[in-house]
BAPAMAR-614123 format. One record per residue: residue in three letters; y, x, z of N, C-alpha, C in turn. Coordinates in steps of 0.1 Angstrom, whole numbers, padded with zeros to 4 digits, always signed. Each point is the difference from the previous one (the first is absolute). Example, Ala and Ser with C-alpha at 12.3 -4.5 7.8 and 13.67 -1.06 7.14 Angstrom:
BEGIN
ALA-0057+0132+0078+0012-0009+0000+0012+0009+0000/SER+0011-0004-0007+0011+0009+0000+0011-0008+0008/
% end
This chain:
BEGIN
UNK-0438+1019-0062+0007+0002-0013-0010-0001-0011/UNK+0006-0008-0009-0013-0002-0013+0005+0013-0010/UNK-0012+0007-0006-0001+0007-0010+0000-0006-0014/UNK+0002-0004-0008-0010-0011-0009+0000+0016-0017/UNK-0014+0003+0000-0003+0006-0013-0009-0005-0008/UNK+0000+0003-0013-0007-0008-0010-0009+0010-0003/UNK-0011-0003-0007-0013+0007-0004+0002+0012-0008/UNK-0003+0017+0013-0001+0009-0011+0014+0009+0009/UNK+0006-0005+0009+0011+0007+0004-0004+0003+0014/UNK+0008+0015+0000-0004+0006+0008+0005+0003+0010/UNK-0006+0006+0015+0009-0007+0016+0012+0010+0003/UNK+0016-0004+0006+0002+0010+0000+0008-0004+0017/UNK-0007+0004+0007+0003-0003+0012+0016-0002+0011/UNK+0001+0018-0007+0016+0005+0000+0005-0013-0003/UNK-0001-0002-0014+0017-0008-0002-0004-0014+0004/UNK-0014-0003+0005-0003-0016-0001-0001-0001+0014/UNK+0002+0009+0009+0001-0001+0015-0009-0008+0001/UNK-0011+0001-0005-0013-0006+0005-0017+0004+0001/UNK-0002+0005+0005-0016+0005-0006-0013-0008-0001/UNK-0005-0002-0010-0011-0008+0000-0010+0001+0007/UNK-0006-0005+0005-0016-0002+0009-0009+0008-0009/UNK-0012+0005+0006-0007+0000-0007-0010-0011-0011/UNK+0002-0016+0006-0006-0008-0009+0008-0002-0011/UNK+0015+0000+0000+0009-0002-0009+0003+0010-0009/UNK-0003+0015+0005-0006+0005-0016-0009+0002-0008/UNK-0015-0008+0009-0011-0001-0006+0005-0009-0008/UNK+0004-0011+0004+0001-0015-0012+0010+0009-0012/UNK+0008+0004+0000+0011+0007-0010-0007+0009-0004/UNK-0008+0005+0008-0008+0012-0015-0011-0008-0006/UNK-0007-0009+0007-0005-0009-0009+0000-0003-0009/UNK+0014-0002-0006+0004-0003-0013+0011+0008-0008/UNK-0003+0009+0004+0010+0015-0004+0001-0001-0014/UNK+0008-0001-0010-0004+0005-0014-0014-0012-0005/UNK+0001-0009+0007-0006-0011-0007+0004-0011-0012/UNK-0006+0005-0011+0006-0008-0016+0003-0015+0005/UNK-0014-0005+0005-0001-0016+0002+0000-0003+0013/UNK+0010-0002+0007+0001-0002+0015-0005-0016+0002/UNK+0001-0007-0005-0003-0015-0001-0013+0000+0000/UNK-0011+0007-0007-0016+0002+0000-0007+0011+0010/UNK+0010+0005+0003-0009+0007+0010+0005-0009+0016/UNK+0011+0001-0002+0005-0014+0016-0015-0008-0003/UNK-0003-0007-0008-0010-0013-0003-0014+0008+0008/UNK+0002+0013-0009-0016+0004+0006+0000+0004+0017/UNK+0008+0007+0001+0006+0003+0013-0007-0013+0006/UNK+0012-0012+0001-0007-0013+0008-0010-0007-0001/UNK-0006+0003-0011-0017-0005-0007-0011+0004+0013/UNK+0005+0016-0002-0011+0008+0010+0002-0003+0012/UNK+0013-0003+0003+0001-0004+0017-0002-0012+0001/UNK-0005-0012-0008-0002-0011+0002-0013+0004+0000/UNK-0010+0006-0005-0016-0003-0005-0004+0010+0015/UNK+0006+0010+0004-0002+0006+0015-0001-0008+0008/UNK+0015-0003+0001+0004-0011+0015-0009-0018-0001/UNK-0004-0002-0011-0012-0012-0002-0016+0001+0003/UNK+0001+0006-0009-0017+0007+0001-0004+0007+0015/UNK+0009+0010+0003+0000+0007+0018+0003-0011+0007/UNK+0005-0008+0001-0003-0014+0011-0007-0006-0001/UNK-0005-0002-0011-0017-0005-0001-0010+0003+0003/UNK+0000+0012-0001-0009+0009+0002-0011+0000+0013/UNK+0011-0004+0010-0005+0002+0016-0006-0015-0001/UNK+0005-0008-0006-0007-0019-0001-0011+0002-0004/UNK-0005+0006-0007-0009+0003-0011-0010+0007+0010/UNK+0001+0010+0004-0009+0009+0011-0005-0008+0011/UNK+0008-0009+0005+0000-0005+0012-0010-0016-0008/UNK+0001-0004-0010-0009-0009-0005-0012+0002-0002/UNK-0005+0014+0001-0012+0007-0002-0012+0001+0017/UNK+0011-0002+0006-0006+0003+0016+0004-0011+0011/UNK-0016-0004+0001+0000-0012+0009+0009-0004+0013/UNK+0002+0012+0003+0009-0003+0012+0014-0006-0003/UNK+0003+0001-0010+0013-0005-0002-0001-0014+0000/UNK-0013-0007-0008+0001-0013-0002+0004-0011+0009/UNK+0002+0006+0014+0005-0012+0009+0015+0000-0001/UNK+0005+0006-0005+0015-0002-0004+0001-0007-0013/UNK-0007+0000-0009-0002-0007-0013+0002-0014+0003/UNK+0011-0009-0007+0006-0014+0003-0011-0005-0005/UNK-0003-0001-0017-0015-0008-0004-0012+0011+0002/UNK-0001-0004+0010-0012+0011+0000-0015-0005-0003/UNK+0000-0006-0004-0013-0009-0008+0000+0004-0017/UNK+0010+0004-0003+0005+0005-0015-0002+0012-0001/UNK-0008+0004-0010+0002+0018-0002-0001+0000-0010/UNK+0008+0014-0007+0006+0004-0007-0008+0012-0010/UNK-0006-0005-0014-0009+0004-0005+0007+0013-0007/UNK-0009+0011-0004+0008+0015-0006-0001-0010-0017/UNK-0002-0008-0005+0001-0006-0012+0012-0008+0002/UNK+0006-0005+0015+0013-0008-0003+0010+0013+0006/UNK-0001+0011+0005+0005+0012+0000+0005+0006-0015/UNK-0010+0000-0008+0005+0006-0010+0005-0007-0017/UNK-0004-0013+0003+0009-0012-0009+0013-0001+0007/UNK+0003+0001+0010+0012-0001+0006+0012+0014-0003/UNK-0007+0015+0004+0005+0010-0004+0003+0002-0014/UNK-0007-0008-0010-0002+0005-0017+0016-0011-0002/UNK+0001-0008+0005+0007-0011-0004+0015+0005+0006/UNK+0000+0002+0012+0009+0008+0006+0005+0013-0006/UNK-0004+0008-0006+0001+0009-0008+0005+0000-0005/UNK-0001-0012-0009+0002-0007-0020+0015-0003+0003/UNK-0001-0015+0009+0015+0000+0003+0017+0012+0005/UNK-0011+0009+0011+0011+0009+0000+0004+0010-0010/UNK-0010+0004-0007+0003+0005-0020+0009-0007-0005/UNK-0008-0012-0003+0011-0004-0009+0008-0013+0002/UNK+0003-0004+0012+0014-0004+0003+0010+0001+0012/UNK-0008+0003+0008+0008+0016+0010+0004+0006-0001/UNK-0005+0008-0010+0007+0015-0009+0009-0003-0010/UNK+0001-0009-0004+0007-0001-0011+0017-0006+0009/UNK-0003-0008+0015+0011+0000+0005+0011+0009+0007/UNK-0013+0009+0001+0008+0012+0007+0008+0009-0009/UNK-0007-0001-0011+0008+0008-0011+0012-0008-0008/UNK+0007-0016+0009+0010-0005-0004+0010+0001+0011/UNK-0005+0009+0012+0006-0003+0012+0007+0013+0002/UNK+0000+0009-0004+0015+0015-0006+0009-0009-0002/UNK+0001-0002-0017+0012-0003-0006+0005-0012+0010/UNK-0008-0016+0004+0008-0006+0001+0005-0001+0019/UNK-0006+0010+0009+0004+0005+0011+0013+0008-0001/UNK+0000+0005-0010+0011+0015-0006+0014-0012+0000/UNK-0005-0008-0005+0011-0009-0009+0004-0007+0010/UNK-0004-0004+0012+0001-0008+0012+0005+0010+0013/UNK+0002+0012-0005+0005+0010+0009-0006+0004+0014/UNK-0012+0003-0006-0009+0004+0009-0001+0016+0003/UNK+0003+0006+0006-0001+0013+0003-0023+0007-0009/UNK+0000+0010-0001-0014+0006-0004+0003+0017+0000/UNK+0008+0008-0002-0001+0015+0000+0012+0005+0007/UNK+0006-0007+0007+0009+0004+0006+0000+0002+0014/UNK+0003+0007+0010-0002+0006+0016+0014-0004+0008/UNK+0003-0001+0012-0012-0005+0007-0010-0008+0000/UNK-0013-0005+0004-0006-0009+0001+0009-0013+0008/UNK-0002-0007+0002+0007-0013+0010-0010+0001+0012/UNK+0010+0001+0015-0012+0001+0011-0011-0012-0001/UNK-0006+0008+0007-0012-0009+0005+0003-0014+0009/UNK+0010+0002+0005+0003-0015+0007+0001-0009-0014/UNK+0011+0003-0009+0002-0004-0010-0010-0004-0010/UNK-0013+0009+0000-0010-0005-0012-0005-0009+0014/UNK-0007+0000+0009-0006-0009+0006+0009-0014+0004/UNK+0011+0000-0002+0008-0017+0003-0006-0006-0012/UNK+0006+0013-0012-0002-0008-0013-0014-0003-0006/UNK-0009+0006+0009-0020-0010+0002+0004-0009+0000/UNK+0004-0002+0014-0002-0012+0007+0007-0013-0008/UNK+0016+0008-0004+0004-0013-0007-0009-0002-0013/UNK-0004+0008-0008-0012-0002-0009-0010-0011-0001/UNK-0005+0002+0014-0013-0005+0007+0003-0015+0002/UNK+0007-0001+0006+0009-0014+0002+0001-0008-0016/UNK+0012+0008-0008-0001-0007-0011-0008-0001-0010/UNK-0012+0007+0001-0007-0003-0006-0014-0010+0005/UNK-0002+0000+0010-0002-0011+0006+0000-0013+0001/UNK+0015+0000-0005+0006-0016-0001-0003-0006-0016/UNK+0000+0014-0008+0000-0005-0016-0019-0002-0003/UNK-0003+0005+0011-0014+0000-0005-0007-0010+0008/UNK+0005-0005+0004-0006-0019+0010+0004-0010-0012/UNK+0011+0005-0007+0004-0012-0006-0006+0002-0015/UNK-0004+0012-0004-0010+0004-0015-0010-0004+0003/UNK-0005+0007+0010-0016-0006+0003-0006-0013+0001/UNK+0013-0005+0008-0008-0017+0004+0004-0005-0011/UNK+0009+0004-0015+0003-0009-0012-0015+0009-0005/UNK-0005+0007+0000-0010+0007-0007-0014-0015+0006/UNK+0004-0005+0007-0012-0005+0004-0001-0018-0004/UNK+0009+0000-0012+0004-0016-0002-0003+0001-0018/UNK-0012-0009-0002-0006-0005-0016-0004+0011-0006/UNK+0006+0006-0014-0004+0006-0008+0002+0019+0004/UNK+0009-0001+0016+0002+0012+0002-0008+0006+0006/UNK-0006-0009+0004-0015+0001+0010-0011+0001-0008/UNK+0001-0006-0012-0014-0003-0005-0001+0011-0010/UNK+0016+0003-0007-0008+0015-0010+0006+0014+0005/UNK+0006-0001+0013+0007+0014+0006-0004+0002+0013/UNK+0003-0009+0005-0004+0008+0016-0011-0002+0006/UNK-0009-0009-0005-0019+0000+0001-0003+0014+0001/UNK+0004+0006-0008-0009+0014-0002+0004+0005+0013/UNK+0010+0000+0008+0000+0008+0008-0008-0009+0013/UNK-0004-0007+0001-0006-0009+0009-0017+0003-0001/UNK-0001+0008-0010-0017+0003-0004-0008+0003+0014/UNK+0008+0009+0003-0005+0003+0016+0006-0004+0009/UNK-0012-0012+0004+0004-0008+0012+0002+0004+0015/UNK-0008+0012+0003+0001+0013+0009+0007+0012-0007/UNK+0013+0002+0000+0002+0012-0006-0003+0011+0006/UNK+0002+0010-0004+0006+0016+0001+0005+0006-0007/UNK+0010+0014+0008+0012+0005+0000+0006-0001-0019/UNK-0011+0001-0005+0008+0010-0016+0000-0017-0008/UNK-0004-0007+0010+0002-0020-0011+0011+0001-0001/UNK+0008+0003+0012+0013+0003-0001+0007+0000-0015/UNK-0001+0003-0011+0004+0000-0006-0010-0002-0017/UNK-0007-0007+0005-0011-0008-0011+0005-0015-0003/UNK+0007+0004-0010+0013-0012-0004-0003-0002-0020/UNK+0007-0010+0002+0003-0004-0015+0010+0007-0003/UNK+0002+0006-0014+0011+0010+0000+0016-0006+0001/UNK-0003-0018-0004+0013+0000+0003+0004-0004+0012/UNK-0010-0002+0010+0005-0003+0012+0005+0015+0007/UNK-0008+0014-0003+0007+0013+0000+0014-0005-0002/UNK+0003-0006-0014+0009+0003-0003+0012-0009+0009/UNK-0005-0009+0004+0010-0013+0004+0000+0002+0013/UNK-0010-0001+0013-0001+0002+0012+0010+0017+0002/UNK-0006+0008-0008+0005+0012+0005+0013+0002-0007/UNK+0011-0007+0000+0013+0001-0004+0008+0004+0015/UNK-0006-0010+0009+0002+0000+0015+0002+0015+0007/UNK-0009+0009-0008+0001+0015+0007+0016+0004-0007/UNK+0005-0004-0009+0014+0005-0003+0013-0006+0005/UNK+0000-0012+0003+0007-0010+0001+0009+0011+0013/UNK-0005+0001+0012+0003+0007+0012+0012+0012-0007/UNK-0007+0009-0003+0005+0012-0006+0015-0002-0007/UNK-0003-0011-0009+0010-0004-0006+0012-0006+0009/UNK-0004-0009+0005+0010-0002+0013+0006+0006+0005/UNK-0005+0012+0006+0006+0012+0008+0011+0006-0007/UNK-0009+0007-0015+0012+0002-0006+0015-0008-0007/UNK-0002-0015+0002+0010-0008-0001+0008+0001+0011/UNK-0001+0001+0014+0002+0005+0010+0010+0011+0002/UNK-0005+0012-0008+0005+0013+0001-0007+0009+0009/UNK-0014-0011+0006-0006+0015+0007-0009+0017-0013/UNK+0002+0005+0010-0002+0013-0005-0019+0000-0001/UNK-0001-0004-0015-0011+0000-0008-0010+0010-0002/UNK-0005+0009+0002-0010+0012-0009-0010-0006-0003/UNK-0006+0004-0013-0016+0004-0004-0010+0004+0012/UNK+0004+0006+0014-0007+0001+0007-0003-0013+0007/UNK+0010-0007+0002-0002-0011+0009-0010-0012-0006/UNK+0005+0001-0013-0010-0005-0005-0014-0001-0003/UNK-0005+0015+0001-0012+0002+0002-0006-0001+0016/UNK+0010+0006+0010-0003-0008+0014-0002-0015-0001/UNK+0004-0007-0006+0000-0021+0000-0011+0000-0006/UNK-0004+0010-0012-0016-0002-0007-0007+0004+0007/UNK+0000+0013+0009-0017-0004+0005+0001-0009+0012/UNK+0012-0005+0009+0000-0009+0008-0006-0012-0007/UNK+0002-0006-0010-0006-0012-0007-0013+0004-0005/UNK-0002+0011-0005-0017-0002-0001-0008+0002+0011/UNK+0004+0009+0015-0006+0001+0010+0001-0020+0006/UNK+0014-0003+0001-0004-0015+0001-0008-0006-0009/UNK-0003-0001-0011-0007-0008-0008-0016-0001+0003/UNK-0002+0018-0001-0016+0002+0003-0005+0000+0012/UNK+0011-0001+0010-0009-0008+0013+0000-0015+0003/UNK+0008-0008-0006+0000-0011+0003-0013-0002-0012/UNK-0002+0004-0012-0015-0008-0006-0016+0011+0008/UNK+0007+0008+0013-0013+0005+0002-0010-0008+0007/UNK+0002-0009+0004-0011-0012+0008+0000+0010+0011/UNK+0009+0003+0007-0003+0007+0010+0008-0007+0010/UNK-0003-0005+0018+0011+0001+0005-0005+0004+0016/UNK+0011+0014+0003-0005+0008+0014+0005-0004+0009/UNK-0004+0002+0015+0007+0001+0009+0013+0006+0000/UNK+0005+0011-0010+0012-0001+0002+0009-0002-0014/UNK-0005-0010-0004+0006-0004-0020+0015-0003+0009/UNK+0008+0004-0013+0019-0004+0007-0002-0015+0003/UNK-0002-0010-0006+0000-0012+0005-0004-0002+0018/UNK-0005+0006+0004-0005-0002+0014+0012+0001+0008/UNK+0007+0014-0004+0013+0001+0004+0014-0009-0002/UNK+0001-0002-0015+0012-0002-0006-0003-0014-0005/UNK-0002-0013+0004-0005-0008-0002+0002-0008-0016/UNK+0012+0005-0001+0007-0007-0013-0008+0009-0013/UNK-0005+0011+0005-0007+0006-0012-0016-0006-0005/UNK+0000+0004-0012-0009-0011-0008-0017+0006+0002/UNK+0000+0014-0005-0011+0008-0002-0013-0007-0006/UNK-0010+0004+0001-0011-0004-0002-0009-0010+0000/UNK+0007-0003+0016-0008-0015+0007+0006-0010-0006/UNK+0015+0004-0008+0005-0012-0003-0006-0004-0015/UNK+0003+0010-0012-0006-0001-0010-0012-0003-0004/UNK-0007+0009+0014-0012-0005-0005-0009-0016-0003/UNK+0008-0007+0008-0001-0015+0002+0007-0004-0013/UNK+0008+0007-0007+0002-0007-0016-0007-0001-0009/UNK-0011+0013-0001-0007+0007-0010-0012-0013+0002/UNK-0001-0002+0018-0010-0009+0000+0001-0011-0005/UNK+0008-0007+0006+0002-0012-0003+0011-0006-0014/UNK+0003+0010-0006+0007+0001-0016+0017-0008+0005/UNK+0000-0006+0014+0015-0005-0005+0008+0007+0016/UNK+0010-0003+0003+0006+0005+0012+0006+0011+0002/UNK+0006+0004+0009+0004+0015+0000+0002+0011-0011/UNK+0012-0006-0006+0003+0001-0015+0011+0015+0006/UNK+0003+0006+0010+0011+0009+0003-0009+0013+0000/UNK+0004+0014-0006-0008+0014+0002+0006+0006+0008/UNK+0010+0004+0010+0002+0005+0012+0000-0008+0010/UNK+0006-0011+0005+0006-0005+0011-0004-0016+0002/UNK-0002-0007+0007-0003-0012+0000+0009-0012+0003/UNK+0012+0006-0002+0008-0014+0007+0006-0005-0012/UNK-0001+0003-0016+0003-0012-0010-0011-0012+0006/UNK-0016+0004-0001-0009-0009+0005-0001-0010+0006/UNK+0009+0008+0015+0003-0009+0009+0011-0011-0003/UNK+0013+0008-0006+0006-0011-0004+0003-0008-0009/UNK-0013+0000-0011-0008-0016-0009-0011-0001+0004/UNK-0006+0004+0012-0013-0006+0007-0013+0000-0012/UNK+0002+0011-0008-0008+0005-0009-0015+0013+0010/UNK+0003-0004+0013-0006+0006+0006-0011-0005+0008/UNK-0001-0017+0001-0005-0009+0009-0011+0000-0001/UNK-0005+0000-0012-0019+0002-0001-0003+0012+0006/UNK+0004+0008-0004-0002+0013+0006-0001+0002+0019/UNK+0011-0007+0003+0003-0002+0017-0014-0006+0000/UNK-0005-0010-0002-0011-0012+0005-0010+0010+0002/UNK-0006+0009-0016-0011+0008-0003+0003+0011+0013/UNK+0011+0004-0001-0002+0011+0012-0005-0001+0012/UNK+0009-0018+0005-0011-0001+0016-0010-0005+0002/UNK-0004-0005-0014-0019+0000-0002-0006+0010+0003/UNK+0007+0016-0006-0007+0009-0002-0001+0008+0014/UNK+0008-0001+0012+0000+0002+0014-0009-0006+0005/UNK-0005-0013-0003-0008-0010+0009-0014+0004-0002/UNK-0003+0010-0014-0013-0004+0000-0007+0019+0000/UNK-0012+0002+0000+0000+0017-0001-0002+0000-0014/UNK+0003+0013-0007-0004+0007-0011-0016+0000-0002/UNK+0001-0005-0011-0020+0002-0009-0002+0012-0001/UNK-0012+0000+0001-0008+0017-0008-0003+0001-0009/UNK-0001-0012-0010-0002+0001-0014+0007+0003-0010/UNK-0012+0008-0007+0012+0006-0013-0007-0006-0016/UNK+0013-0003-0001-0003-0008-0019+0009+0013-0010/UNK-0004-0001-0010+0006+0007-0007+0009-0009-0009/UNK+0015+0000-0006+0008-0005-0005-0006-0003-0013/UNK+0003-0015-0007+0000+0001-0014+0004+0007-0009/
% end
């Protein structure tokens, strides 16, 4: 049974024959008597973006510091200087100030307006937010093979999506070391899903939404971690893209244009250099040498 209350109203179990969880009156007192519910929602997801980004990096970052790791390291001949560490974070920063933030503080009103559930209880089960990942994950997927690989044709290449190519070996927080308008253009893809659903009529929250964000930044910042383990999901789930896949883009600037899944790839054979380079890289053993990136 859905409850639905607006910001500031208070539970009344009795007549609503329903009792809230305890996360669902943290979120509602969250914003109890809140003047500007639109700016604090923004900061609210600010913080849980710069947590759920930065804390998945975090372990890349440790694990870059100690030798043992480096045999999982894809270019491992490339290392990763604390000067391209912290041009990368300063820049990363800049863009989530000021045009990250400034999206999130358009994404109240025009979610509200698109009938998106935000202060109202119940939450939607968890079967329910995790289908609506997955369909997420999927559609954003599809829009982002077909941004990306136009990102990579003449002038879109040459004054927008270069920059993100700076690092030819990435790591986790490149992830999002972008030209602001490709922020702007590439990452339309994270709403598209959402929107769908609710064309649909599935049952929308603000929380699900922040479950789909840190799913996309946990996917993001592993696939630019130059990392790939014995047990990365691709070993498993073959159609998944991860690390091993991307990383062969960063290297080689063209191919494997898809950020979750590999079968757009497969099916415009945007994948084939990449195939060749792979069973090279089986035939022969890994170097010991280490270069430092330009």
């Amino acid at each position: 049974m859905s409850l639905h209350r607006p910001v500031g109203a208070s539970f009344n179990a009795s007549s609503a024959h329903y009792t809230p969880t305890y996360l669902e009156r943290q979120w509602v007192g969250l914003f109890e008597n809140a003047s500007h519910p639109a700016l604090k929602l923004a900061l609210v997801l600010f913080i849980w973006h710069e947590v759920v980004f930065f804390g998945r990096f975090l372990p890349y970052y440790i694990m870059d510091q100690i030798p043992f790791f480096k045999k999982w390291k894809i270019q491992e001949n490339k290392e990763n200087t604390p000067e391209m560490y912290w041009k990368c974070v300063k820049s990363v920063i800049q863009s989530q100030l000021f045009v990250q933030l400034p999206m999130m503080l358009l994404f109240h009103p025009t979610a509200t307006w698109l009938g998106m559930r935000f202060l109202e209880v119940p939450f939607p089960s968890w079967t329910t937010i995790a289908l609506s990942c997955l369909f997420c994950l999927v559609v954003e997927d599809c829009y982002h093979y077909f941004a990306h690989r136009l990102m990579h044709h003449g002038p879109f290449y040459k004054y927008i999506h270069k920059l993100h190519h700076e690092f030819q070996a990435p790591f986790g927080i490149a992830a999002e070391y972008a030209h602001p308008i490709e922020v702007l253009v590439v990452g339309q893809g994270f709403f598209i899903g959402p929107v769908a659903l609710l064309a649909m009529g599935v049952d929308m929250h603000v929380l699900t939404m922040a479950v789909w964000l840190a799913v996309r930044l946990i996917e993001t910042v592993d696939v630019h971690a130059g990392y790939d383990f014995p047990w990365s999901i691709h070993k498993i789930l073959p159609f998944w893209g991860g690390a091993d896949f991307h990383d062969y883009h960063h290297m080689a600037f063209v191919g494997n244009y898809s950020s979750s899944f590999r079968w757009w790839d497969w099916i415009f054979g945007t994948d084939a250099a990449y195939n060749v380079w792979k069973a090279k890289q089986q035939e022969k053993p890994r170097s010991k040498q280490v270069v430092k990136q330009d």
